[in-house]
C-alpha positions in Angstrom: 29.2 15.5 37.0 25.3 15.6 37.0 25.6 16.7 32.9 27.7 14.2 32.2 25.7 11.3 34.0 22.4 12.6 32.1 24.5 13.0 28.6 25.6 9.2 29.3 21.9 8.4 30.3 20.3 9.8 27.1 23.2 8.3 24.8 22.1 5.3 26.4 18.8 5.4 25.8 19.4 7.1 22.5 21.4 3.5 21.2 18.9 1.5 22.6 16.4 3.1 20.5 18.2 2.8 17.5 19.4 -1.3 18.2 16.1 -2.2 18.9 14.8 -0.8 15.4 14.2 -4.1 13.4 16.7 -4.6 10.0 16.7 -7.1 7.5 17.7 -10.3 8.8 16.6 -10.3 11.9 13.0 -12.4 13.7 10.1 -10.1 13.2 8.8 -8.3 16.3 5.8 -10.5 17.4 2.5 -8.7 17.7 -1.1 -9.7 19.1 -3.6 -7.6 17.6 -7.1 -7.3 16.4 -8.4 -7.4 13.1 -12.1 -5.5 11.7 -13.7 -8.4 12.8 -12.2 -8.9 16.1 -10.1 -12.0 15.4 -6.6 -11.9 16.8 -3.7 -11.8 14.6 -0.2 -12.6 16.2 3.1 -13.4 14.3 3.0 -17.0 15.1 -0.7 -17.4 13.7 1.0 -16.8 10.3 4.3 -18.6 10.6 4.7 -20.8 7.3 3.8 -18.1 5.2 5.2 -15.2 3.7 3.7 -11.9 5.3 3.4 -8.6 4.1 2.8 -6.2 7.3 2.3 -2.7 6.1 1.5 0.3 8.5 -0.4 3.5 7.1 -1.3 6.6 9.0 -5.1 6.7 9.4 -8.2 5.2 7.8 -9.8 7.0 5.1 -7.3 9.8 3.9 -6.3 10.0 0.8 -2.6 7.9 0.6 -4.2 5.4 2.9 -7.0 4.7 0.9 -5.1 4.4 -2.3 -2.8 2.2 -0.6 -5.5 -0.4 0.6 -7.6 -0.1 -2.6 -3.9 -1.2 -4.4 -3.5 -4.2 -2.2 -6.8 -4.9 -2.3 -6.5 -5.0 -6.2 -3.1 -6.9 -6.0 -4.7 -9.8 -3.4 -5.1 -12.5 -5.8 -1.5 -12.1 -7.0 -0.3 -11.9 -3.5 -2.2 -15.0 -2.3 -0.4 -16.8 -5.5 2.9 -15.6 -4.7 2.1 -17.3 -1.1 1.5 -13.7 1.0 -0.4 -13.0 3.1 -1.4 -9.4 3.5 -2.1 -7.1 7.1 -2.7 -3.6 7.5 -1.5 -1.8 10.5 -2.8 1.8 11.8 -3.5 3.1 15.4 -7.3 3.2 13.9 -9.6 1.4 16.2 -11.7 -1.8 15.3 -15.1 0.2 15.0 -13.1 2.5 12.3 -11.6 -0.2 10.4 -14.4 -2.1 10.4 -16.3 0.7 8.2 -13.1 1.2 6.2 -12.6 -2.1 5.1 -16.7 -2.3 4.5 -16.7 0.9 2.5 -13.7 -0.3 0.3 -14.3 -3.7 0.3 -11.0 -4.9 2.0 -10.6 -8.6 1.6 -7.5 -8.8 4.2 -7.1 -8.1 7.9 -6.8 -4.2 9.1 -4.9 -4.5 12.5 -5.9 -2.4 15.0 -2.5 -1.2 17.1 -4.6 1.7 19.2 -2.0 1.9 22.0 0.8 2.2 19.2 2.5 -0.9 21.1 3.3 -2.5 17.7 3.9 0.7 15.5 6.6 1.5 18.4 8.3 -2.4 17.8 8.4 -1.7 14.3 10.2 1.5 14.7 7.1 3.5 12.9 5.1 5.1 15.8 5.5 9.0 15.4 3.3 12.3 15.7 3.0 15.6 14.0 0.9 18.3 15.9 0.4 16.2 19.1 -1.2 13.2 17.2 0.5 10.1 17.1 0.1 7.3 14.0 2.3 5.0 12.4 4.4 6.0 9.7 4.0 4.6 6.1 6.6 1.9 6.0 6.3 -2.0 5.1 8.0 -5.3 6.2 7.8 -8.1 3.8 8.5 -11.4 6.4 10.0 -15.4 5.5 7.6 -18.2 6.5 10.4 -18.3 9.4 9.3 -15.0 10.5 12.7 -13.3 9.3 12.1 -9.7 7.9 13.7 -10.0 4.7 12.6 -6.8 3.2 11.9 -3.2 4.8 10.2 -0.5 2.7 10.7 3.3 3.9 8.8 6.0 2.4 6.7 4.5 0.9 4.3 5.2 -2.7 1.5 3.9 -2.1 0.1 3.6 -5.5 3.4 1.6 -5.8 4.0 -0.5 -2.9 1.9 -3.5 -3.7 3.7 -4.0 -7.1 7.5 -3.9 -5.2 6.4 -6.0 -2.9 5.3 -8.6 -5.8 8.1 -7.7 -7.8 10.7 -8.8 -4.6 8.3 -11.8 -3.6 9.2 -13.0 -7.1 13.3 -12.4 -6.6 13.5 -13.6 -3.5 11.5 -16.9 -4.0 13.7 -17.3 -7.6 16.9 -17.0 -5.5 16.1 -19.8 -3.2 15.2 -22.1 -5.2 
């Protein structure tokens, strides 16, 4: 009896995992979090707009880097599409401070320390006892609806899909 109350438990647990992972369609898990300059983002502070929220693993390696320096490249077509662009890692302020400094970063880098947000998003994980977020993006409505979720991500490629579906999706409703 005592197996079959813990199976029960962790199947439990195990679904409520996977329901609470966000899909297309549904309100975007809200978020408060600091940026490199210590302003607070939450979801609601860019309601109205579209939003591109895209977690990386950790400042200054190699795919993160690339990834940034794409966006980074990519803003001004962003900002004309109507996006608005935030970085996510479990970096702290101090580190993305210097990162976004060093590569010249023109959008908020979200510090999620704790992994709170990562964990809403369904992206928190660790390799060798260290946690991060995995590479995975959510492009949001102005209504805060995800309408788009990008796993495995390239990202010397993501910044141009994301552009490339801003473009579709805005065509289709209009």
């Amino acid at each position: 009896m005592r197996r079959l109350i813990a199976f029960l438990a962790f199947a439990f647990v195990a679904v409520s995992a996977w329901a609470a992972e966000p899909a297309v369609g549904q309100q975007a898990p809200d978020f408060r979090l600091q940026d490199q300059k210590g302003e607070w983002h939450t979801l609601d502070t860019h309601k109205g707009q579209w939003l591109v929220v895209y977690f990386y693993p950790k400042d200054f390696t190699p795919g993160c880097t690339t990834e940034v320096c794409t966006f980074r490249d990519d803003i001004a077509r962003l900002h004309k599409a109507g996006a608005t662009v935030l970085g996510v890692s479990l970096d702290d302020v101090k580190s993305h401070a210097e990162f976004a400094e060093k590569y010249h970063v023109p959008f908020p880098l979200l510090s999620d320390a704790d992994g709170s947000v990562a964990q809403k998003y369904d992206v928190l994980t660790s390799k060798l006892g260290m946690k991060y977020a995995r590479r995975e993006t959510f492009l949001i409505d102005p209504a805060g609806k995800i309408v788009k979720i990008y796993k495995d991500v390239d990202p010397e490629k993501n910044s141009a899909q994301v552009l490339a579906d801003l473009a579709s999706l805005k065509a289709a409703n209009a």
